[in-house]
C-alpha positions as CSV (number, residue, x, y, z in Angstrom):
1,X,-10.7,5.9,12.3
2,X,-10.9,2.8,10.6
3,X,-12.1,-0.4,11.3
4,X,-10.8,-3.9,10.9
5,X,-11.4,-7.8,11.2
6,X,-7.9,-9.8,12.2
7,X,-8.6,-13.5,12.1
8,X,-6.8,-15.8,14.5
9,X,-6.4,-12.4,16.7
10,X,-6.5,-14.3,19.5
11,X,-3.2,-14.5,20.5
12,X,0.7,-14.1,18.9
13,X,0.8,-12.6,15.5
14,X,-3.5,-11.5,15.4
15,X,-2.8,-10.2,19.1
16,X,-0.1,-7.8,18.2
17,X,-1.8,-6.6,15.3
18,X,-5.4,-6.1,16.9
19,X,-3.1,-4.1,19.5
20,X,-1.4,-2.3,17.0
21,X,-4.4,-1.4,15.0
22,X,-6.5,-0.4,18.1
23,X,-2.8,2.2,19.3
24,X,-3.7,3.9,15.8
25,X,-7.1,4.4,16.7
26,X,-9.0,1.8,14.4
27,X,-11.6,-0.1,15.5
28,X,-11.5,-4.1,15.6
29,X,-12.9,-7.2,15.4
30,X,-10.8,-10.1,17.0
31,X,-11.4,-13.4,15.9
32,X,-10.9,-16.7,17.4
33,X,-10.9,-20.1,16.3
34,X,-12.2,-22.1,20.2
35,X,-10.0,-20.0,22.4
36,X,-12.3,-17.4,23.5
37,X,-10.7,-16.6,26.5
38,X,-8.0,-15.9,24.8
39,X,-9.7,-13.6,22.8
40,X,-11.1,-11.8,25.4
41,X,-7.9,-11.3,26.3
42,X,-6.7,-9.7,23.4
43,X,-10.0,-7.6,23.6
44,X,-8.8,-6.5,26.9
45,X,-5.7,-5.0,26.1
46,X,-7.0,-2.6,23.3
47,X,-7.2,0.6,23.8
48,X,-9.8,2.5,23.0
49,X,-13.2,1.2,22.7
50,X,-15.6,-0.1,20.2
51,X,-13.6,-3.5,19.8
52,X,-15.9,-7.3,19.5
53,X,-14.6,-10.4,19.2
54,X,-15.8,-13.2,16.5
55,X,-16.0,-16.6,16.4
56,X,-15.5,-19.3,14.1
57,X,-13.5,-22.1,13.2
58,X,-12.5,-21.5,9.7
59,X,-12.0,-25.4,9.1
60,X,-16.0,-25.2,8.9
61,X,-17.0,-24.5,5.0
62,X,-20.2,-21.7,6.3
63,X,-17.5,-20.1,9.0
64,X,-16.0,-17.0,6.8
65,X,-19.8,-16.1,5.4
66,X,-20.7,-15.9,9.1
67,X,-18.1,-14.3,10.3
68,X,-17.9,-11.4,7.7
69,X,-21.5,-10.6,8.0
70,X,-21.2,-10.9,12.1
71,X,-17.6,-8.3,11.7
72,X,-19.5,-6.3,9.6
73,X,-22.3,-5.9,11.5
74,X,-21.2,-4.9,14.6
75,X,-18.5,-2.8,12.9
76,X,-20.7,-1.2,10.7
77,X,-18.9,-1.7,7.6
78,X,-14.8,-3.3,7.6
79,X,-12.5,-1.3,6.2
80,X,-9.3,-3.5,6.4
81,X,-8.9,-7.8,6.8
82,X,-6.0,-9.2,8.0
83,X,-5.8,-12.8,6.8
84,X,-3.9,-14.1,9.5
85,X,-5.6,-17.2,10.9
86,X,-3.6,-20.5,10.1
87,X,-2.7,-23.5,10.9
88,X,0.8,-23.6,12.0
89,X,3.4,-26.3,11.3
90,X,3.9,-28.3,14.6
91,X,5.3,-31.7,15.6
92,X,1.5,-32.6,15.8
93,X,1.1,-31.9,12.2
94,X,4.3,-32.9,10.4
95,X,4.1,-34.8,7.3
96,X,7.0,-35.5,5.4
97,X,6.4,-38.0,2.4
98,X,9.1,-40.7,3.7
99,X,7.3,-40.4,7.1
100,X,3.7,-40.4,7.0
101,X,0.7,-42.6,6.6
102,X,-1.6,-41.8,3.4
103,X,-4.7,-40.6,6.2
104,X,-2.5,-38.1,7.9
105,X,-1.1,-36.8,4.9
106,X,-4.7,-36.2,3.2
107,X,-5.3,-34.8,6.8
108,X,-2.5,-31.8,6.5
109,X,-3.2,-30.9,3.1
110,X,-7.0,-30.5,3.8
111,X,-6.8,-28.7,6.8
112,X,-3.3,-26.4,6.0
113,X,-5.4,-25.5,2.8
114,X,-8.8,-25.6,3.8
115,X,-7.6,-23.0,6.7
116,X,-4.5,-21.2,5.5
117,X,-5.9,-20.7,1.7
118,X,-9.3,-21.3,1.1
119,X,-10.6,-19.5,3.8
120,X,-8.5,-16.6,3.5
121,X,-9.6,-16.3,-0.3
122,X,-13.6,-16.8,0.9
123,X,-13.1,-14.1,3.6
124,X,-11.3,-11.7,1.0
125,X,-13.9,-12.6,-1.5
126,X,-16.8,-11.6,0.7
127,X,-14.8,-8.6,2.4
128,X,-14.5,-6.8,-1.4
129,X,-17.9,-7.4,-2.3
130,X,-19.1,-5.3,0.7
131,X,-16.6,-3.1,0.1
132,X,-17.7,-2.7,-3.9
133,X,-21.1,-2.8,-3.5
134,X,-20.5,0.5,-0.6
135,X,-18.0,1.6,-3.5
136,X,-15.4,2.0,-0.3
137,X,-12.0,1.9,-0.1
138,X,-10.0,-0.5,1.5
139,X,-6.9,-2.8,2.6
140,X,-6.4,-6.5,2.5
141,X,-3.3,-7.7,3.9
142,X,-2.5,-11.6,4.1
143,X,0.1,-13.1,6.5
144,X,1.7,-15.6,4.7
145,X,5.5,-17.1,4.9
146,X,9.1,-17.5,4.2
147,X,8.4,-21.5,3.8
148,X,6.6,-20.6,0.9
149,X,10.2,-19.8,-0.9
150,X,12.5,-21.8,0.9
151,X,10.3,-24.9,1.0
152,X,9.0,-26.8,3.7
153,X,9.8,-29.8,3.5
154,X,8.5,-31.5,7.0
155,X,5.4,-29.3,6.2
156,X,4.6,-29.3,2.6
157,X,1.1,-28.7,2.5
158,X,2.0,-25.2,4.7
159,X,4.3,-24.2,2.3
160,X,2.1,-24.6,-0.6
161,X,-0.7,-23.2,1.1
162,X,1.1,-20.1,1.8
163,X,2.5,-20.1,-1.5
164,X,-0.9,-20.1,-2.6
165,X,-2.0,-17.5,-0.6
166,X,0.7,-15.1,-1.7
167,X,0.2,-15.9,-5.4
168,X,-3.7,-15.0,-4.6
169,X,-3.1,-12.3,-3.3
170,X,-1.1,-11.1,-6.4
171,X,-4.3,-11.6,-8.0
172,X,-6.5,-9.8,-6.1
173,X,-4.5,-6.5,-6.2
174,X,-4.8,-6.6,-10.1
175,X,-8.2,-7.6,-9.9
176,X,-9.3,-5.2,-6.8
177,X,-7.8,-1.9,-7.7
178,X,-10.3,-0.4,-10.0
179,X,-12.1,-0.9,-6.9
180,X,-9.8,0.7,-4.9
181,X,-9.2,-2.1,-2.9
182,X,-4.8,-2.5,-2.2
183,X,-4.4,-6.0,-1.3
184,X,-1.2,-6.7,0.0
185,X,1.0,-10.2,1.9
186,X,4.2,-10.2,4.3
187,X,5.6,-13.1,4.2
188,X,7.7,-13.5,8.1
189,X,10.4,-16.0,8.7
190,X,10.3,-17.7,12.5
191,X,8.8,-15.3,14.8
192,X,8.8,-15.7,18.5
193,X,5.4,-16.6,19.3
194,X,4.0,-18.4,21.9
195,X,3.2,-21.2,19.7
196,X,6.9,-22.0,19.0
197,X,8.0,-20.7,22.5
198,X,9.2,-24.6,23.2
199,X,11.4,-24.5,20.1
200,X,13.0,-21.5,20.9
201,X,13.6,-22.9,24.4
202,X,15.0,-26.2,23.6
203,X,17.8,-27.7,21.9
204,X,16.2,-25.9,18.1
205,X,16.1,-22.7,19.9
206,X,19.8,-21.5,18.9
207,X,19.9,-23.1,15.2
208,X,16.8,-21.1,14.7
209,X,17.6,-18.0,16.1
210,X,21.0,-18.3,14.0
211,X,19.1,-18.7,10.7
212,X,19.4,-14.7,10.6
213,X,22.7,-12.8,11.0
214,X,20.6,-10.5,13.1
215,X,21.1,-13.9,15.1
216,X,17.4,-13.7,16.4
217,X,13.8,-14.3,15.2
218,X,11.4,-11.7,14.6
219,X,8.8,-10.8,16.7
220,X,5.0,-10.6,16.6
221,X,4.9,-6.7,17.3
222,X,7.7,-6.4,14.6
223,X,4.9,-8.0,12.2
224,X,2.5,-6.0,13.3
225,X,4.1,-2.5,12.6
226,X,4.2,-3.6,9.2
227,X,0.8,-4.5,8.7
228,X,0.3,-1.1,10.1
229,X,2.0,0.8,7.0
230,X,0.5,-2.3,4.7
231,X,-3.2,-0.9,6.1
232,X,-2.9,2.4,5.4
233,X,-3.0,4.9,2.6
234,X,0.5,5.0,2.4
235,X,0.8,1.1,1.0
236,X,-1.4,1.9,-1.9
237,X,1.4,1.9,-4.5
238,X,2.8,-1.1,-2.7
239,X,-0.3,-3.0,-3.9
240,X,0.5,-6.5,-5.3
241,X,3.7,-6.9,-3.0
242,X,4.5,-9.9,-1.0
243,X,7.0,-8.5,1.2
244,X,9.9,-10.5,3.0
245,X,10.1,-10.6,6.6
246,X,12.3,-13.0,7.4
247,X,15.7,-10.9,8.7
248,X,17.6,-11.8,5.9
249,X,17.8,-15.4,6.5
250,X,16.1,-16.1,3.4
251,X,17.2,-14.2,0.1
252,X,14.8,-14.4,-3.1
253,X,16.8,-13.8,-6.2
């Protein structure tokens, strides 16, 4: 049994791979942003026992310390982080450069990579020290993007934050392995969660879902099997990977 902390596990992606995680038999720590009922309901549907939930909005600067040492606490000891808190791209947060004001585009790029970067390198950051100073094994495995090849270009600060993450991530595997430490990012195309439900449903929906020949989008349980292989024993050689996800509607050369 293993235990692990899934940020933004509150509902799409984090939900399905808290659930995922707790099927296996792990132990885990869900954390929420302000939506704790949410995450109560995602606590809820685990099975097994032993699961807390954590709060914490990550756009606070003291948030990851205080929500590692709260994880690890009741945990006793994290094995595996799944950076998967974000902020998404939405029509509330869409800045293209021929569109937007100088204050809201300061706005996105603070926040997308306040949230979506920094935070995921403090949390990692304070994860492997525990892990070192317990001289433990573990997993990190970051949920970045497709926009980060492809480009965003009505969300560029998302796509350079996630472009970011995956490159730190990249560095952490070299730097973490004598450690023991496999650090490891998927990288999904559009998944179907409830988040983008109203795209899916309106007139977007069936440009989107023909982005793959599969002529669907992915879906949050689909992520979370492979975080489940990317957190366990079996990833180790996969160390340093940022894997596609996207159902072949994006092609890296």
């Amino acid at each position: 049994m293993s235990t692990a902390l899934v940020t933004g596990g509150s509902r799409g992606i984090g939900r399905a791979v808290a659930q995922a995680l707790a099927a296996r038999g792990d132990r885990v720590a869900v954390h929420y942003a302000s939506d704790r009922d949410a995450a109560e309901e995602t606590l809820r549907s685990l099975a097994g026992d032993g699961h807390v939930v954590i709060g914490g909005d990550l756009r606070d600067s003291d948030a990851p310390s205080r929500i590692i040492e709260r994880a690890d606490a009741a945990m006793g000891g994290l094995d595996i982080l799944v950076n998967n808190a974000g902020i998404a791209p939405l029509e509330s947060n869409r800045h293209r450069p021929d569109e937007t004001d100088l204050d809201a585009w300061q706005s996105a790029w603070r926040q997308m990579v306040d949230v979506n970067l920094i935070a995921a390198a403090e949390l990692t950051y304070l994860f492997a020290r525990r892990l070192i100073d317990r001289k433990a094994p573990g997993f990190v495995v970051n949920v970045g993007s497709r926009g980060a090849f492809k480009g965003e270009p009505d969300y560029p600060a998302y796509g350079a934050a996630k472009a970011g993450l995956h490159a730190f991530g990249q560095s952490m595997a070299v730097a973490l392995a004598p450690h023991g430490i496999v650090v490891t990012s998927i990288a999904p195309g559009f998944i179907s969660s409830d988040r983008q439900a109203p795209k899916l449903e309106g007139a977007a929906g069936d440009a989107l879902r023909a982005q793959s020949p599969f002529g669907r989008v992915g879906t949050p349980e689909e992520v979370a099997e492979a975080v489940l292989f990317l957190s366990s024993p079996a990833a180790t050689w996969s160390s340093g990977a940022v894997i596609d996800f996207n159902g072949a509607s994006h092609l890296r050369p």
